[in-house]
PyMOL CGO cylinders between C-alpha atoms (Angstrom):
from pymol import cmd
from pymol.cgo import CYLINDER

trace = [
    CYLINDER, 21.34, 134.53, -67.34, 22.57, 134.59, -63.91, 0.3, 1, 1, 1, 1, 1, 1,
    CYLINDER, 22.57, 134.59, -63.91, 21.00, 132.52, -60.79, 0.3, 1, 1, 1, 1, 1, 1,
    CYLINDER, 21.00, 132.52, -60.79, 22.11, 133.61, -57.50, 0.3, 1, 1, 1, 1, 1, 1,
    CYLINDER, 22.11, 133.61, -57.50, 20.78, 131.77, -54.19, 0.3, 1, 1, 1, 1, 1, 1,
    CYLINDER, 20.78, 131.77, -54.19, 20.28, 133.65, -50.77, 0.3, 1, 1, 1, 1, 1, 1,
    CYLINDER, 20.28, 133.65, -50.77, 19.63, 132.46, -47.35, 0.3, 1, 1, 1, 1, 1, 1,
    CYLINDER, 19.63, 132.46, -47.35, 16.68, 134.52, -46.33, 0.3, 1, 1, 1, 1, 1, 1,
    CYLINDER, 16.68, 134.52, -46.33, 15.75, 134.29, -42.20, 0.3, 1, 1, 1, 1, 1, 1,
    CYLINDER, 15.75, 134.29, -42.20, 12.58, 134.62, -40.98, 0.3, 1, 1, 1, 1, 1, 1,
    CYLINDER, 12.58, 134.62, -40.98, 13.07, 135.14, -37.26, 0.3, 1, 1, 1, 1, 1, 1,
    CYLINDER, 13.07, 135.14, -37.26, 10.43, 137.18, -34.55, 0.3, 1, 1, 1, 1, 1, 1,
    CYLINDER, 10.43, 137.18, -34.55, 8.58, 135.78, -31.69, 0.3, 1, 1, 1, 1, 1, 1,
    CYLINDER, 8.58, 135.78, -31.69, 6.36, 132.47, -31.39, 0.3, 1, 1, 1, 1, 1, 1,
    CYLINDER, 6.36, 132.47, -31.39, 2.78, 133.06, -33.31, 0.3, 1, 1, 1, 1, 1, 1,
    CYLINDER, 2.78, 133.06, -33.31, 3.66, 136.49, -35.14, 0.3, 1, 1, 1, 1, 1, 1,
    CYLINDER, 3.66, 136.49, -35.14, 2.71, 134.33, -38.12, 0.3, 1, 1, 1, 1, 1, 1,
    CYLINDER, 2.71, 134.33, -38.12, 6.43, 133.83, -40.02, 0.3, 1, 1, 1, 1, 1, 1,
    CYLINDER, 6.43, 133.83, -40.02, 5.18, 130.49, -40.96, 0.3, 1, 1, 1, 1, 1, 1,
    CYLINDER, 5.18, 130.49, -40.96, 2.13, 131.40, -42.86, 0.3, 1, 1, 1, 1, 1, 1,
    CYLINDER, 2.13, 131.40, -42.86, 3.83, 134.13, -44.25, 0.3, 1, 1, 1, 1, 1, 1,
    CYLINDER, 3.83, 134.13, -44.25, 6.61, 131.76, -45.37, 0.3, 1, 1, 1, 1, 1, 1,
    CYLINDER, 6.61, 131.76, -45.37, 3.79, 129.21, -46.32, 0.3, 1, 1, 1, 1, 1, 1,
    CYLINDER, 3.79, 129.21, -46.32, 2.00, 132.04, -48.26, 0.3, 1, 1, 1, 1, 1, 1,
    CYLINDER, 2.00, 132.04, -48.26, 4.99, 133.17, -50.58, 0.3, 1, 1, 1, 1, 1, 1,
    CYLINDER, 4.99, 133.17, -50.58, 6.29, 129.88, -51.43, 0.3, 1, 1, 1, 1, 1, 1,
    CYLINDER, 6.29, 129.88, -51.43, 2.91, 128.84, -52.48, 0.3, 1, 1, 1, 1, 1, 1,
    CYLINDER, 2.91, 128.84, -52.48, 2.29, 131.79, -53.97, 0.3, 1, 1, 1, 1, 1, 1,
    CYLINDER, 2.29, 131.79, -53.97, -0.78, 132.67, -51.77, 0.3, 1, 1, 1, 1, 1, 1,
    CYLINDER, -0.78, 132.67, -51.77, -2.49, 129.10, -51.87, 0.3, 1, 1, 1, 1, 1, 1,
    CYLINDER, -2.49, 129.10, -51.87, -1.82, 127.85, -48.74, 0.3, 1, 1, 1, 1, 1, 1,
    CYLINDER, -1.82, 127.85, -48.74, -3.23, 129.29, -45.59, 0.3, 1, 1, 1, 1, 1, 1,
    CYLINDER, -3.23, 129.29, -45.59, -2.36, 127.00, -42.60, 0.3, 1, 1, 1, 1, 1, 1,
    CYLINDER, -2.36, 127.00, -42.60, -5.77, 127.16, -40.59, 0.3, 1, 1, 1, 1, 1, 1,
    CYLINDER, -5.77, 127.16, -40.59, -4.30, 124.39, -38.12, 0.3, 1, 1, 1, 1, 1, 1,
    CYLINDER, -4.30, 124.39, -38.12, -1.95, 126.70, -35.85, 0.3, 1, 1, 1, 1, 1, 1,
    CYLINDER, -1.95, 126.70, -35.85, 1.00, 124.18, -35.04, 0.3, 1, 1, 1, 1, 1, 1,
    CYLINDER, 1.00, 124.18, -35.04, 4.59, 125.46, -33.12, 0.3, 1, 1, 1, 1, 1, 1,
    CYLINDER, 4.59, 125.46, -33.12, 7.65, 125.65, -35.31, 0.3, 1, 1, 1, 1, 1, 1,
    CYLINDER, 7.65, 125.65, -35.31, 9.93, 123.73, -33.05, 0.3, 1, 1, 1, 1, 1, 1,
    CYLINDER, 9.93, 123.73, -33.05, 12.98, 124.11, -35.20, 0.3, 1, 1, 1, 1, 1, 1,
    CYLINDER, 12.98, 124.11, -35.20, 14.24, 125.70, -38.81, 0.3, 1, 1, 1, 1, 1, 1,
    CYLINDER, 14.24, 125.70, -38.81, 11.59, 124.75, -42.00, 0.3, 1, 1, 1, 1, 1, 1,
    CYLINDER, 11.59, 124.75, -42.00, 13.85, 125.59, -45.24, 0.3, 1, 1, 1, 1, 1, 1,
    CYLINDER, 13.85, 125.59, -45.24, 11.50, 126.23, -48.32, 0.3, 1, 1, 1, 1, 1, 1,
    CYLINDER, 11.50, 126.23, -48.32, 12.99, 127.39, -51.68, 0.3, 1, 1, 1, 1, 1, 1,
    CYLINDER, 12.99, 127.39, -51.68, 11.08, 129.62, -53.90, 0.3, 1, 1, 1, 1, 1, 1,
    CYLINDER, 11.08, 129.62, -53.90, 12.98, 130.77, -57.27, 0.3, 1, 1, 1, 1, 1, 1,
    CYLINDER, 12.98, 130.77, -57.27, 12.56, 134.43, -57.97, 0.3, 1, 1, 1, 1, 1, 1,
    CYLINDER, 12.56, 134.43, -57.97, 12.54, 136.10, -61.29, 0.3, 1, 1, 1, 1, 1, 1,
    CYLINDER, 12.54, 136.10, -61.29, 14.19, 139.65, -61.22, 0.3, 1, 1, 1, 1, 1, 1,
    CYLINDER, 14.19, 139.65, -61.22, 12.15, 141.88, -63.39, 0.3, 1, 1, 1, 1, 1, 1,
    CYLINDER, 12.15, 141.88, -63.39, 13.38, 143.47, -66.68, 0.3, 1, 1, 1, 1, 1, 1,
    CYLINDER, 13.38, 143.47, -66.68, 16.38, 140.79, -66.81, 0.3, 1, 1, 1, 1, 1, 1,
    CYLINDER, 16.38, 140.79, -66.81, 16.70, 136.97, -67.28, 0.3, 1, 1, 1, 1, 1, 1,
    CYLINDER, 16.70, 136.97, -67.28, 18.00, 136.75, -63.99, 0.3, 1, 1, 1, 1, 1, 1,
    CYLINDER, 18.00, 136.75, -63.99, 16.84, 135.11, -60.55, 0.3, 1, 1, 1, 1, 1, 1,
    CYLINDER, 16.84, 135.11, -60.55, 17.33, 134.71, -57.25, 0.3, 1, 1, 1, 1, 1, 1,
    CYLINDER, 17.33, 134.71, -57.25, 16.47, 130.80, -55.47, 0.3, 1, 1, 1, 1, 1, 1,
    CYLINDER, 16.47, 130.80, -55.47, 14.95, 132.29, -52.37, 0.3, 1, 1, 1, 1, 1, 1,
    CYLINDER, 14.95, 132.29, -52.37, 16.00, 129.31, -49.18, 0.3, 1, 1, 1, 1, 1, 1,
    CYLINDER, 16.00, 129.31, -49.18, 13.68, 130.60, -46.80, 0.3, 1, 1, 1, 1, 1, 1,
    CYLINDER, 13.68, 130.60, -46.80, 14.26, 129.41, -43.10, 0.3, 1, 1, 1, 1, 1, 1,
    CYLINDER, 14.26, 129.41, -43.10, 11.47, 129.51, -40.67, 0.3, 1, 1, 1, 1, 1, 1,
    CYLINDER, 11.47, 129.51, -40.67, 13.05, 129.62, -37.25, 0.3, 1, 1, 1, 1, 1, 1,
    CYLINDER, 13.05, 129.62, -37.25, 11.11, 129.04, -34.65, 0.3, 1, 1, 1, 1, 1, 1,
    CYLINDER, 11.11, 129.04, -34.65, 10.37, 131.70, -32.24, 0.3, 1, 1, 1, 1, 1, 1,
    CYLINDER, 10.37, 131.70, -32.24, 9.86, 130.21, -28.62, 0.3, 1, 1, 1, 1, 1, 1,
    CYLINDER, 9.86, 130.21, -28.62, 12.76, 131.09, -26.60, 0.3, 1, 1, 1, 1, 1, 1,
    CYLINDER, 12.76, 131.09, -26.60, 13.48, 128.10, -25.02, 0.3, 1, 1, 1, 1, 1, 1,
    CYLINDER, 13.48, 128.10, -25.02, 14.00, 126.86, -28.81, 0.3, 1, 1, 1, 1, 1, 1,
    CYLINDER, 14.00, 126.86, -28.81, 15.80, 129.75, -30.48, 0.3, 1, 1, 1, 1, 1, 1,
    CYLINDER, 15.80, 129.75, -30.48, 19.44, 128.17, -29.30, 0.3, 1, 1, 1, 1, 1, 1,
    CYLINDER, 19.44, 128.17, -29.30, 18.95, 125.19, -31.19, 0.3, 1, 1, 1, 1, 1, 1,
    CYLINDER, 18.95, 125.19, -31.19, 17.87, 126.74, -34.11, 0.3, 1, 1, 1, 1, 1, 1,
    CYLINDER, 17.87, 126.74, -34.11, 20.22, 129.53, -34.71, 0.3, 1, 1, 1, 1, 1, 1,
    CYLINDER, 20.22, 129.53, -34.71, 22.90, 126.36, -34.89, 0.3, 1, 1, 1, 1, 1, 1,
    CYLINDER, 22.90, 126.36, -34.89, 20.85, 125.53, -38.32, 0.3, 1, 1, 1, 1, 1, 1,
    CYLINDER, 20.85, 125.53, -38.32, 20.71, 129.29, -39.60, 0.3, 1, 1, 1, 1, 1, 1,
    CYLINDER, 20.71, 129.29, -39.60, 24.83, 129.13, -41.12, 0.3, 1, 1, 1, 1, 1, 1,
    CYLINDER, 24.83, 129.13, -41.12, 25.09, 132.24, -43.20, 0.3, 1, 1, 1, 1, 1, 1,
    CYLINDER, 25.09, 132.24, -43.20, 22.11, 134.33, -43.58, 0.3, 1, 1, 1, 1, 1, 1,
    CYLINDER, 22.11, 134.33, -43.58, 22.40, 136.34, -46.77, 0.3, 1, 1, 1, 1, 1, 1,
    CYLINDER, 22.40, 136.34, -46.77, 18.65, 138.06, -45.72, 0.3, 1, 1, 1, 1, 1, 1,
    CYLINDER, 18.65, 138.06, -45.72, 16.90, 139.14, -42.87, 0.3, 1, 1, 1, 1, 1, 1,
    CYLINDER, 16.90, 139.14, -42.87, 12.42, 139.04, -42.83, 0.3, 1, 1, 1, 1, 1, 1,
    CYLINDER, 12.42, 139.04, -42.83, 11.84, 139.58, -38.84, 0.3, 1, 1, 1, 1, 1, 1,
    CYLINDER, 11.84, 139.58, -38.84, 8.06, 139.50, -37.99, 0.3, 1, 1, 1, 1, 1, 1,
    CYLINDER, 8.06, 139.50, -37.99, 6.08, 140.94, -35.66, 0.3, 1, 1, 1, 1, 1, 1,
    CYLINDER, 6.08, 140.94, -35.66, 2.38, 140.70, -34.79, 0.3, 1, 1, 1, 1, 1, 1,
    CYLINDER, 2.38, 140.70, -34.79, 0.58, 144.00, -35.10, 0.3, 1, 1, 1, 1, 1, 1,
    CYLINDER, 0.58, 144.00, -35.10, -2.00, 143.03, -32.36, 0.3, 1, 1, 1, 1, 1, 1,
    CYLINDER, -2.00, 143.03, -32.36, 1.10, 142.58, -30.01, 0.3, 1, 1, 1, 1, 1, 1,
    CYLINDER, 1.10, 142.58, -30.01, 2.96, 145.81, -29.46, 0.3, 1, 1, 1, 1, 1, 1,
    CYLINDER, 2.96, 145.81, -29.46, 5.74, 143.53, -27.00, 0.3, 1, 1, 1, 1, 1, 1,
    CYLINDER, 5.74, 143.53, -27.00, 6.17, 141.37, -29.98, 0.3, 1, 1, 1, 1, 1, 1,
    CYLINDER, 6.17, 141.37, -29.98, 7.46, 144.71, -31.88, 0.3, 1, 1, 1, 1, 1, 1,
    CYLINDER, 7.46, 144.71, -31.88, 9.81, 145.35, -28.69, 0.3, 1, 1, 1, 1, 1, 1,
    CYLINDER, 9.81, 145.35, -28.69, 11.34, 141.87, -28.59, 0.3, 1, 1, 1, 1, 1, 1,
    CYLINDER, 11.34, 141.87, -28.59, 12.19, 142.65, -32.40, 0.3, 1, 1, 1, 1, 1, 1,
    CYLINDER, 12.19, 142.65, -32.40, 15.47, 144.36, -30.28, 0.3, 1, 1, 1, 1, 1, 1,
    CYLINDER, 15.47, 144.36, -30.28, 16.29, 140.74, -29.20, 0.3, 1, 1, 1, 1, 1, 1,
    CYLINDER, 16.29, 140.74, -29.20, 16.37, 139.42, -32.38, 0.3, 1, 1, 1, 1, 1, 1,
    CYLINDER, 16.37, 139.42, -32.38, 18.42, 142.18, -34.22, 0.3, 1, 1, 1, 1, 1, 1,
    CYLINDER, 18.42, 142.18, -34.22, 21.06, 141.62, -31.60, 0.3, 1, 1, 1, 1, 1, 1,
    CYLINDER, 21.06, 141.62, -31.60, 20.68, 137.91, -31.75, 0.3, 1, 1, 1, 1, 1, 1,
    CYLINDER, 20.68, 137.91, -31.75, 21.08, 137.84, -35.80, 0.3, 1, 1, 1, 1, 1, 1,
    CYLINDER, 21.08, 137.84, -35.80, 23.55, 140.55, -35.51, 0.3, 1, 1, 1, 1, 1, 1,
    CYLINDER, 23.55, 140.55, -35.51, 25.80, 138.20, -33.08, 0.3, 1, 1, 1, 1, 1, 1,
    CYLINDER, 25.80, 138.20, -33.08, 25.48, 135.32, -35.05, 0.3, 1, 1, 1, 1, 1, 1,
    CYLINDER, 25.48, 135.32, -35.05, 26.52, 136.93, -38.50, 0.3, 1, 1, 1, 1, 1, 1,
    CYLINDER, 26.52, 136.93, -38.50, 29.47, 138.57, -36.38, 0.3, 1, 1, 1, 1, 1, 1,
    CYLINDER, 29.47, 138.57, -36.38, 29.14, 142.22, -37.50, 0.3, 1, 1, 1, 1, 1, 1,
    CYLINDER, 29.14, 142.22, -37.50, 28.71, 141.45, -41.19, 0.3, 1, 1, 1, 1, 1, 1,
    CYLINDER, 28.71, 141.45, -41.19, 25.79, 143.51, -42.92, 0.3, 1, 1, 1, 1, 1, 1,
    CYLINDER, 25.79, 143.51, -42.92, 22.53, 141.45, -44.01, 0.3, 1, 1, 1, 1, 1, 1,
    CYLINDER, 22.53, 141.45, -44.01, 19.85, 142.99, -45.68, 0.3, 1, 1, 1, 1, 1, 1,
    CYLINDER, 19.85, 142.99, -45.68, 16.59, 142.84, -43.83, 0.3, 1, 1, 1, 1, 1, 1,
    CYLINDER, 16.59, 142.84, -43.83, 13.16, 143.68, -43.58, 0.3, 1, 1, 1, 1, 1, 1,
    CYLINDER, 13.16, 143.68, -43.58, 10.63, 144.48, -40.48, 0.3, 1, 1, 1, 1, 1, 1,
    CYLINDER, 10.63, 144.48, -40.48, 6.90, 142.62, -41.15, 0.3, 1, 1, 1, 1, 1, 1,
    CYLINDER, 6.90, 142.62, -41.15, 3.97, 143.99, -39.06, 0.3, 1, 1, 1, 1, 1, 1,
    CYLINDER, 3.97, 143.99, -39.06, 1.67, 140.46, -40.06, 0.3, 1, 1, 1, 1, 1, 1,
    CYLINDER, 1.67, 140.46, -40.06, -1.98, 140.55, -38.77, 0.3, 1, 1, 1, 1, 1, 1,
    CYLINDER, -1.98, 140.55, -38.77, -2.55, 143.95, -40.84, 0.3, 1, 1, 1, 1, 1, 1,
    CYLINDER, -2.55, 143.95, -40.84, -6.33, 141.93, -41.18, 0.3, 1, 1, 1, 1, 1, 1,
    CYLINDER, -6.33, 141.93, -41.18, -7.20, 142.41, -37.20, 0.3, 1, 1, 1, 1, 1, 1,
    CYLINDER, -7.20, 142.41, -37.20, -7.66, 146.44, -37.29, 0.3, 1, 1, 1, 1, 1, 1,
    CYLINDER, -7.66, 146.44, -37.29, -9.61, 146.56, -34.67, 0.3, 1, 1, 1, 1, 1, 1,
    CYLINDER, -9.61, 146.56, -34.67, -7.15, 144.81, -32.05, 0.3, 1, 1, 1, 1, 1, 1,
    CYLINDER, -7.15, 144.81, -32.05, -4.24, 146.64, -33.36, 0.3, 1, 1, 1, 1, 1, 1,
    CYLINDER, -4.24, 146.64, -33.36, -2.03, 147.70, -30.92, 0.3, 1, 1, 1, 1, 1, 1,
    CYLINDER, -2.03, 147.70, -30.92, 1.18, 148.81, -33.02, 0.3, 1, 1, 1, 1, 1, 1,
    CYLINDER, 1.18, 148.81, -33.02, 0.69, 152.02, -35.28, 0.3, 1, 1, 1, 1, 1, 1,
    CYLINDER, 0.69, 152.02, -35.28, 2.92, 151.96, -38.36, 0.3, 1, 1, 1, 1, 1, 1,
    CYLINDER, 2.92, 151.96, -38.36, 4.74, 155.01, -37.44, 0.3, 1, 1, 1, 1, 1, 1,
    CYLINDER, 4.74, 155.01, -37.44, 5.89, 153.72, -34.62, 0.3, 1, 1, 1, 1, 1, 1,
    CYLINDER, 5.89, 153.72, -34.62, 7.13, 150.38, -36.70, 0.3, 1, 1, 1, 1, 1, 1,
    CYLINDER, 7.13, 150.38, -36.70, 8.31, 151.89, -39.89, 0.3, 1, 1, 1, 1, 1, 1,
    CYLINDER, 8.31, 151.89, -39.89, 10.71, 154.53, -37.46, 0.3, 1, 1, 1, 1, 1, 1,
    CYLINDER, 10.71, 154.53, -37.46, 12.05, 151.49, -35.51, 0.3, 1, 1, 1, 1, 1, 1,
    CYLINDER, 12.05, 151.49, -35.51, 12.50, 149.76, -38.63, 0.3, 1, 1, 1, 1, 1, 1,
    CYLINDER, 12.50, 149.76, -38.63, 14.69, 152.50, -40.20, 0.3, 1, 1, 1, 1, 1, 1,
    CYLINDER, 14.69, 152.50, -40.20, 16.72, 152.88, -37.25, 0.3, 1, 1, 1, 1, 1, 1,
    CYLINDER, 16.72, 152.88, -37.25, 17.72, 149.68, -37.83, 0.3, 1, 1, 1, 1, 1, 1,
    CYLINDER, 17.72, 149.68, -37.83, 18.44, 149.53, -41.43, 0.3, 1, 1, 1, 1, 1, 1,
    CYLINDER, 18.44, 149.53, -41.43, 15.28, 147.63, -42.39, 0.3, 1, 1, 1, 1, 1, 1,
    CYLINDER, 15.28, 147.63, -42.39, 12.25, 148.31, -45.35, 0.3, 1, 1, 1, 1, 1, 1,
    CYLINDER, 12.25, 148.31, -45.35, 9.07, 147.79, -43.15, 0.3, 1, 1, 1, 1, 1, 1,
    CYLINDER, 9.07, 147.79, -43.15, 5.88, 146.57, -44.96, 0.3, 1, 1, 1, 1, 1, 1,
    CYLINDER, 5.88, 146.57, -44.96, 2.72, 145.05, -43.23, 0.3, 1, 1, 1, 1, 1, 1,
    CYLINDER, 2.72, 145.05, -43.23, 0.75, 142.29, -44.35, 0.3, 1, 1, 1, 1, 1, 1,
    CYLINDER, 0.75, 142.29, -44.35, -1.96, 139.77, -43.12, 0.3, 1, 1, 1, 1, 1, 1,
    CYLINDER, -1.96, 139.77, -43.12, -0.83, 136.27, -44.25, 0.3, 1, 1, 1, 1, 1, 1,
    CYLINDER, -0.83, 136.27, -44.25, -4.80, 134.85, -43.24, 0.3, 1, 1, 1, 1, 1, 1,
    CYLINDER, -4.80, 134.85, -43.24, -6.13, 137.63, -46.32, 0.3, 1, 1, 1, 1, 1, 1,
    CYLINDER, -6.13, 137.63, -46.32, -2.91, 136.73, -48.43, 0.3, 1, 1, 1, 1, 1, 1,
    CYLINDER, -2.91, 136.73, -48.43, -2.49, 140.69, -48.20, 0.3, 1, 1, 1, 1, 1, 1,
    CYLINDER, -2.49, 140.69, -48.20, 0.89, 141.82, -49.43, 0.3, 1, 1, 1, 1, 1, 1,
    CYLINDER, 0.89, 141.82, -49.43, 2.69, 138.84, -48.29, 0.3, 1, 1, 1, 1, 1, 1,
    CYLINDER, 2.69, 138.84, -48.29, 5.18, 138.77, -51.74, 0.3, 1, 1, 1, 1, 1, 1,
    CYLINDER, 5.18, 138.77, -51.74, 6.45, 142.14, -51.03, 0.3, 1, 1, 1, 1, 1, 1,
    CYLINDER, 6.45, 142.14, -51.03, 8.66, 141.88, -48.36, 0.3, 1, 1, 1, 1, 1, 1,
    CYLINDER, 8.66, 141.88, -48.36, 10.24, 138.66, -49.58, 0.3, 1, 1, 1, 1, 1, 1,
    CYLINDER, 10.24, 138.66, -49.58, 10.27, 139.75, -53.51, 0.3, 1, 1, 1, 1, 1, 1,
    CYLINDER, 10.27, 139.75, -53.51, 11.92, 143.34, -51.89, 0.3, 1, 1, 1, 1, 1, 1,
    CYLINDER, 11.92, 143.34, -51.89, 14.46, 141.05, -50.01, 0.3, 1, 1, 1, 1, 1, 1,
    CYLINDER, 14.46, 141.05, -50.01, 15.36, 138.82, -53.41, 0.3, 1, 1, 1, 1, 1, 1,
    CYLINDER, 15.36, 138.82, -53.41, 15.97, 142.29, -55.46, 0.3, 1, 1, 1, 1, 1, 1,
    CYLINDER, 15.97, 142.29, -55.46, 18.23, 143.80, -52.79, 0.3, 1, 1, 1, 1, 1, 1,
    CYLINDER, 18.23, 143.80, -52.79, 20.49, 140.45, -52.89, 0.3, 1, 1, 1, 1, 1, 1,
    CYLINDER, 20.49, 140.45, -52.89, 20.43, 140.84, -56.67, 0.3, 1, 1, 1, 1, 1, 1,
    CYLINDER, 20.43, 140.84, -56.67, 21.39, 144.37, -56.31, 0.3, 1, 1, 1, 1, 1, 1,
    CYLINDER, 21.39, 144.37, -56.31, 23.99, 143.60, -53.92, 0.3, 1, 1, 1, 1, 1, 1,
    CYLINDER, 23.99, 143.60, -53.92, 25.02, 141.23, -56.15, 0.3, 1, 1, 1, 1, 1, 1,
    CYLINDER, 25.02, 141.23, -56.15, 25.42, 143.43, -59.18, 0.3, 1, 1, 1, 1, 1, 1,
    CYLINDER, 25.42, 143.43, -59.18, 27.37, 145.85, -57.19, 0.3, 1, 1, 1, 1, 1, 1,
    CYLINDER, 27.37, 145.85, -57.19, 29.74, 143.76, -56.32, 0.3, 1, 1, 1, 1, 1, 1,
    CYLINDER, 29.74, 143.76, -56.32, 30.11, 142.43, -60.25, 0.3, 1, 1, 1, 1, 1, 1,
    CYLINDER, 30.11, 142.43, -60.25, 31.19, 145.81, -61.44, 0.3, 1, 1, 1, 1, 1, 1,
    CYLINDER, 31.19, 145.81, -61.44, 33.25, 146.40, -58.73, 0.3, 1, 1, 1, 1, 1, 1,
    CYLINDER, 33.25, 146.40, -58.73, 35.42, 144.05, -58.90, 0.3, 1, 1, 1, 1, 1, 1,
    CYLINDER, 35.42, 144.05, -58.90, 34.82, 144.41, -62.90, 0.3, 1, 1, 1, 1, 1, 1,
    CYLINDER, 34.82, 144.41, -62.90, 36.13, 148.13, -62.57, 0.3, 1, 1, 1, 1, 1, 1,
    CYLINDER, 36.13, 148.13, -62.57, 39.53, 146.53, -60.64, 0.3, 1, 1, 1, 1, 1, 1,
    CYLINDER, 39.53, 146.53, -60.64, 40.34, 144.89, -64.30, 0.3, 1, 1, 1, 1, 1, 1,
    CYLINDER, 40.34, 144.89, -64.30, 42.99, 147.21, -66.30, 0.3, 1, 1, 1, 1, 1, 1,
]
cmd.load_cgo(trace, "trace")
């Protein structure tokens, strides 16, 4: 039985919903904030994931970053080594998909050109009718940068383990890769 642990960041603008979403997976979909409050700095939760067909897991430490500019310095001095990237974006708020540019570059600076897994989240899947951000459009921007893309709507609890359980089995992947790798360097 092995039990890895990953740093998983949850960066994107201020009220694309990364905290609910956070809130959502860790509780496993029973708590819905309905009080809106600002992240003003990094929230670390810790979920333990179970990697299917094997005895093995992943410890999920899940740090919600505030997204309000004048905040994001102070924060990314809390992020140390993200081993997983879960940027968010509000699907009602097509500049909150552009700004997703900042925050590749920002992450990408602060991890100094090493490769972290990621995903893109289009959250507020529930508010169809406001919608401003078409999936194409998400899912293309999404692969040009690497990233799965899923959408979800943290208020229905819709979707909201996939991104995160996706992100867990792509650091045990990495993980294994790496194993018989260096496994394969034995004589």
């Amino acid at each position: 039985m092995v039990k890895l642990r990953a740093r998983c960041l949850v960066v994107g603008d201020a009220a694309v919903g990364k905290s609910s979403l956070s809130h959502i997976f860790y509780s496993d979909g029973s708590l819905f904030q309905k009080n809106y409050s600002l992240t003003t700095g990094v929230e670390l939760l810790m979920k333990c994931v179970n990697i299917p067909e094997t005895n093995d897991s992943v410890e999920l430490y899940i740090l919600d970053s505030a997204g309000k500019e004048t905040l994001v310095e102070g924060c990314e001095k809390m992020w140390g080594e993200p081993s997983l990237l879960c940027l968010v974006f509000d699907l009602t708020n097509e500049q909150s998909l552009a700004n997703c540019t900042y925050w590749m570059e920002r992450v990408r600076a602060h991890c100094k050109g090493l490769h972290v897994p990621g995903v893109l989240v289009g959250n507020k899947s529930d508010l169809s009718t406001r919608r401003e951000v078409q999936a194409s459009v998400a899912k293309e921007w999404a692969q040009s940068q690497g990233l799965g893309y899923y959408e979800t709507s943290a208020k229905e609890m819709d979707n909201c383990d996939a991104p995160l359980l996706s992100l867990a089995q792509a650091f045990y992947s990495f993980y294994q890769e790496r194993r018989e790798a260096i496994q394969n360097l034995s004589p």
